[in-house]
N, C-alpha and C positions, 0 to 999 in steps of 0.2 A: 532217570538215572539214580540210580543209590546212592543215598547219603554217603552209606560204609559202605566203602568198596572191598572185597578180598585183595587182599594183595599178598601178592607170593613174591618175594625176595631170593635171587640166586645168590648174591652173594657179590655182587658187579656193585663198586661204585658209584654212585649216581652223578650227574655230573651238577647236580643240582646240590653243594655244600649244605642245601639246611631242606633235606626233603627228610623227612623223620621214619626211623623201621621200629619196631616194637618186637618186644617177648615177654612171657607173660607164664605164672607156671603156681599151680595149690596143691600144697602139699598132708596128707594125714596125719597130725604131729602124733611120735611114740607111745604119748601117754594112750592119743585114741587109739593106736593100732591094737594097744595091748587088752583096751577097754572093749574092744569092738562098737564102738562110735563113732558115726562117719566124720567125714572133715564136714566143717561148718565154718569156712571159709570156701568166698568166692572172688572172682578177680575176671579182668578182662584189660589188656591193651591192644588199640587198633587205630588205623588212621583213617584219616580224609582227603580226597582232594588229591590223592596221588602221590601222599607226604605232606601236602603243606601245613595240614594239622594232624593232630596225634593226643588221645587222649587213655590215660591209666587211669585204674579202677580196680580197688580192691576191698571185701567187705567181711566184717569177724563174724561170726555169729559167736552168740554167749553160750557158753557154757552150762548155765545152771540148770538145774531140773526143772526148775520151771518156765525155762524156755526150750521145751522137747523139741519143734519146730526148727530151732534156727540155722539147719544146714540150707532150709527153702529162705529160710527171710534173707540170708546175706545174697542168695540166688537173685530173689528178685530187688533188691535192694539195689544190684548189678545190671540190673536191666531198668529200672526204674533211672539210672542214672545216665546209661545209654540211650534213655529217650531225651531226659533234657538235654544230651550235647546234641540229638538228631536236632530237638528243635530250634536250640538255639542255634544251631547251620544252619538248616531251614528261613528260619527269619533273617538272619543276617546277610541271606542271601538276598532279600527282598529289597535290602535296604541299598544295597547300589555304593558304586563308588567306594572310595578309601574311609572307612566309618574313624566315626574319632573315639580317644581311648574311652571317654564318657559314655558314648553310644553302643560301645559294645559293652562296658560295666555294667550299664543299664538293661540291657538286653539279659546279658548272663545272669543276673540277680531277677529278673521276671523269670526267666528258664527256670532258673533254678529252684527256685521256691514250688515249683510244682511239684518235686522230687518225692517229699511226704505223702501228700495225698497220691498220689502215681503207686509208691510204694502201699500204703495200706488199700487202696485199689487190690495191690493181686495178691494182697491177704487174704482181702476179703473174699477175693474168687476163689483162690486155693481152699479156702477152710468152708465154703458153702459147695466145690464142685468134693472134694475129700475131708468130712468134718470129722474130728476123732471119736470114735467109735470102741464100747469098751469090749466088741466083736472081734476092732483088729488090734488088740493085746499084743499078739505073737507078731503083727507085721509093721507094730510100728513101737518098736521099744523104748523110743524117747518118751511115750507118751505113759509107759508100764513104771519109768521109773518117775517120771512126775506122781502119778498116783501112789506110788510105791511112798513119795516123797510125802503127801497127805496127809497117807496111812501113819506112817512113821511120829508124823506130829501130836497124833493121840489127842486129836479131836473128833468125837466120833458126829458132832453136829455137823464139821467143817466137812468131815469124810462124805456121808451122808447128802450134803449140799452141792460136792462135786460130782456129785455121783447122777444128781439129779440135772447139772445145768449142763451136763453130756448130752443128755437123755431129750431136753427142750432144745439145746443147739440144734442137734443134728434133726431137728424138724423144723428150728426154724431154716437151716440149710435147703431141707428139702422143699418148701413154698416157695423160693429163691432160685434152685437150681437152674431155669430156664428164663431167667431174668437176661436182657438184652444189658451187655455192658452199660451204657449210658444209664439205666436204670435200678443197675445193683448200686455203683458208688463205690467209695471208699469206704473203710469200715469203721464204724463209728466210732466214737469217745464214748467211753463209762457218761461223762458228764452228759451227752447229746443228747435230748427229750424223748428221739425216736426209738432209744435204746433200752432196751427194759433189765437193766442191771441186776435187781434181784430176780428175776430169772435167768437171764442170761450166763450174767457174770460181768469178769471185768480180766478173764486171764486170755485172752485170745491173743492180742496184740504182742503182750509177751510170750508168748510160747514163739513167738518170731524175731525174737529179738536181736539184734546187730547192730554195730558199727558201719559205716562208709566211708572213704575218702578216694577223693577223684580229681582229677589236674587236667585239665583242657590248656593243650599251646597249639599256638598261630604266628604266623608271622611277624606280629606288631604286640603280641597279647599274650599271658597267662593268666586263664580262670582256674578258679580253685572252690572244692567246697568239702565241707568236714561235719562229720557229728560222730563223735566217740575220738578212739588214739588208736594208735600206730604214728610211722613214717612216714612224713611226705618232702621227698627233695630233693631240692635241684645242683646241676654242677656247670660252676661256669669254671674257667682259667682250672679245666679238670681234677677239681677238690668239690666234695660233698658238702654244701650246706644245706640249714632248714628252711622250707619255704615257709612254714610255720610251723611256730610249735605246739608239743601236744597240750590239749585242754588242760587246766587245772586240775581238775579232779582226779586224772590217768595217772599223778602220785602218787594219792591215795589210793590205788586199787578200782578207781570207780569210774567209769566212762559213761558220757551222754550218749544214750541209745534213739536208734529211728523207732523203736515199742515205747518212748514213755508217752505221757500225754499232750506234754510241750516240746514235742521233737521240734516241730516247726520255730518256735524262737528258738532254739538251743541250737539247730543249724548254722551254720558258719559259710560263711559265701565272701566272695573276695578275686577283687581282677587287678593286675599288676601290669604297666606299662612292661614294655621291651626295647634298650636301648640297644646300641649298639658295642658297647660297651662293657654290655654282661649279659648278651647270651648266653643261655642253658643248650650245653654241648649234649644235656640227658635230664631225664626227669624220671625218678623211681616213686613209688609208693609203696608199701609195705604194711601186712598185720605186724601185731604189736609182738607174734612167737618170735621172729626174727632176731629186734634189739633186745629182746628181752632173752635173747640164749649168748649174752658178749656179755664179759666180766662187768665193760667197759662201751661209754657212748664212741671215744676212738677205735675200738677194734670194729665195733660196727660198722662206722663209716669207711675204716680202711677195707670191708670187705665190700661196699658199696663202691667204693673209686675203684677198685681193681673191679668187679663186675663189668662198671662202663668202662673202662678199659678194654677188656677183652671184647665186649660188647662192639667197639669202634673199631678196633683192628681185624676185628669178621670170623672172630669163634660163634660158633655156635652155642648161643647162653642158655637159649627155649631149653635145651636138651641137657645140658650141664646144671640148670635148676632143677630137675628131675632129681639129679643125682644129689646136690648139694644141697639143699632143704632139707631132705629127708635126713642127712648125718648131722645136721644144723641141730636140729628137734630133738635126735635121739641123744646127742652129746649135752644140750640148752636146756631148754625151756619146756622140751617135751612138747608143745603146744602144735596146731592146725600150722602152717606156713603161708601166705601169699607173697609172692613178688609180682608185680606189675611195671616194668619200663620202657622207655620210649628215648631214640640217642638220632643224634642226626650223622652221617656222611657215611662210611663203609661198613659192610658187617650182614649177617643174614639177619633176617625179622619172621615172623614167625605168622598164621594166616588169621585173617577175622574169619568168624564159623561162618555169621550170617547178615544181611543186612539189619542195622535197625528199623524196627517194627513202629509205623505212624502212630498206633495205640496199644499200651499193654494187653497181653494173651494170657489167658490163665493156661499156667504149665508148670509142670514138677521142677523139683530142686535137679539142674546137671550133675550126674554121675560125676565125682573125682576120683585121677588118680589114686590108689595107695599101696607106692612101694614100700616093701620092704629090704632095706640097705643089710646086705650083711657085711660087705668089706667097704669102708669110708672111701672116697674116692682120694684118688693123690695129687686133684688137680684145683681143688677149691680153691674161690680169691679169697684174699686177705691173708693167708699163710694161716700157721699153726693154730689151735688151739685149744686148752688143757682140757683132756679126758673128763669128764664127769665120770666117777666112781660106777663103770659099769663092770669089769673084771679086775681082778687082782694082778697088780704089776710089783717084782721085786723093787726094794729100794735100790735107785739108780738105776733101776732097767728104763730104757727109754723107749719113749711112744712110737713104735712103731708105725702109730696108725697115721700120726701125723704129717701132713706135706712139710719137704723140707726146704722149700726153698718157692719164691717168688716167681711169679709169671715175667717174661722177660721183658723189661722197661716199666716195671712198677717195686712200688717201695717194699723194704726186704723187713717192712714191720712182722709181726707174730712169732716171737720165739713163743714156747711154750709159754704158757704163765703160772705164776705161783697157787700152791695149793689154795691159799687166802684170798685170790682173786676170782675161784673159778666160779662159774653159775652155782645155783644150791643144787642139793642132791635132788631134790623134788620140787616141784613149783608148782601151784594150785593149777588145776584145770581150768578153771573157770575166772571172767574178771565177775567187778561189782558192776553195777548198770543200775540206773533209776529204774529199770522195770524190779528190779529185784529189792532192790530197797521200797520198793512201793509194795512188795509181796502182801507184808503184814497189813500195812494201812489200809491197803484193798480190798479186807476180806471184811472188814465193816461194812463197806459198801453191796459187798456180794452177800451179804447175811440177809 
């Protein structure tokens, strides 16, 4: 029997108050559409067990040039994370009986730690089955503007030395190709003996680089695990809080990535009792283009509670993300979008593609979406919010675009907001990431 089951939701009440449906929706933020770069965000929500579990999943990939890769890393970062919830169901099934909260913390924290090497696993396949190649220039353009990036720096030793550790990968690739999983491994650390760094290099790892955040709930239990920022949280007494908050660093522009070399302690793992008392009615995750397109942490959340809102009364959300991301990005933050949620009792949920996989597969980055919105939708939660400077409106002409008015039985917050509130005109493409702050320090190493 499958771990993940597909589940299709009509839309019928369950009569089971805490069987859990899911929707789940990645969006191409404006800045990419405009750039022609794909979305480098991935996501996934899906359940178990028929509802009784449910678990979200969403992953950023960075931006920078010198992560060309990372619409595949947040991919398999996504799938790396849906194997540890396989196997910690897997095990916990073994284990019999009503487990105690210690016994599953302990479980999920062994699960979970395998998630690192899981992920650099189908690095290392993807970049030994397709290693970048300066033949396929034309078909893989993340990989033209990193070189582009190089060149740019006017080092011609540096230039010169990348040129060459293409040239030695993709052979060492090729001795590799037919290597039986068990036997390729994870892909190494710069630091690792077996690794020959001055030939090699030391930029693989980041050219994949991403964030993850994922929340497993059960009947007695939420696990949780983090490395980088965005959103993750829960609503109980139908109000948004943080199950935790983002890293330190995500102030400063600078997020823990699954590319640096201490991803594995920089991980964050964590199992929370469930009483009865504060039930999570929903549990959302989100990349960081999201909160980071609201003037304000309350407008964000007020568009997060009207979400599960709608969500529980059995609008169709899978389908309304489609739409509402998309104007989210072009109005915000500009950036990739992911939402990932999971609500219990009425409402439609949206299907798992496939079951989880006993051992990672080497396989391409999934194709995303990428609409392009020309008229805002007039149904988005959280109500209004002020234009970013895309067309010229008279003064006291009013926003047309804007919804006016609240979903019915949710709060009638979002008038427009003040010119001095709104998001900025432009917002970097790109965060900071330890793989990126290690750029410079790295090339000593690769000299």
């Amino acid at each position: 029997m499958n771990l993940i089951r597909r589940w299709v939701d009509r839309g019928q009440p369950d009569a089971d108050a805490r069987s859990w449906r899911t929707a789940h929706h990645s969006t191409t933020g404006a800045a990419h559409l405009r750039s022609g770069a794909p979305c480098q965000d991935a996501g996934t929500a899906e359940v178990l067990d028929e509802g009784a579990w449910a678990f979200v999943v969403v992953a950023d990939g960075h931006g920078s040039d010198h992560c060309f890769r990372s619409d595949r890393g947040a991919a398999f970062a996504v799938a790396a994370a849906r194997q540890v919830v396989a196997s910690f169901h897997r095990e916990l099934r073994q284990v019999g009986g009503t487990p105690t909260i210690k016994t599953l913390a302990d479980l999920w924290d062994t699960e979970a730690r395998r998630l690192v090497p899981s992920w650099r696993y189908l690095v290392h396949a993807d970049l030994v089955d397709n290693p970048p190649r300066l033949a396929d220039l034309d078909r893989e353009p993340g990989l033209r503007r990193f070189l582009d990036k190089v060149v740019g720096e006017g080092r011609h030793d540096r230039n010169y030395q990348t040129y060459l550790q293409l040239h030695w990968f993709a052979e060492y690739a090729g001795k590799r190709r037919d290597l039986a999983p068990e036997r390729l491994g994870p892909l190494p650390l710069p630091s690792d003996p077996t690794w020959d760094v001055a030939t090699l290099g030391g930029w693989q790892a980041r050219a994949y680089g991403t964030t993850l955040l994922a929340v497993l709930v059960g009947p007695t239990s939420v696990h949780w695990l983090r490395i980088g920022d965005g959103a993750m949280l829960r609503f109980v007494d139908g109000r948004a809080q943080r199950l935790v908050e983002p890293p330190a660093e995500a102030f400063a522009n600078e997020t823990p990535s699954l590319c640096d070399d201490d991803a594995d302690r920089r991980l964050v793992v964590d199992t929370d009792p469930l009483a009865e008392s504060d039930l999570p009615s929903a549990l959302l995750v989100t990349t960081d283009g999201l909160p980071n397109s609201y003037p304000s942490e309350a407008e964000f959340l007020h568009f997060c509670d009207d979400l599960v809102v709608r969500a529980r009364r059995g609008d169709d959300v899978a389908e309304g993300l489609t739409r509402w991301l998309p104007e989210l990005s072009r109005r915000g933050s500009g950036d990739d979008m992911t939402v990932a949620l999971a609500w219990v009792g009425g409402g439609r949920g949206d299907h798992v593609a496939e079951p989880v996989r006993a051992a990672p597969v080497r396989s391409e980055a999934p194709a995303v979406e990428q609409p392009v919105v020309e008229e805002p939708p007039d149904d988005r939660p959280g109500g209004a919010m002020h234009e970013v400077v895309e067309e010229e409106r008279a003064p006291g002409e009013p926003d047309e675009s804007t919804p006016g008015e609240s979903a019915p039985g949710e709060s009638a917050l979002g008038e427009p907001t003040s010119e001095e509130s709104s998001p900025a005109e432009s917002a970097p493409e790109s965060e900071g990431n330890e793989c990126e702050r290690d750029a410079d320090s790295g090339r000593a190493a690769q000299q």
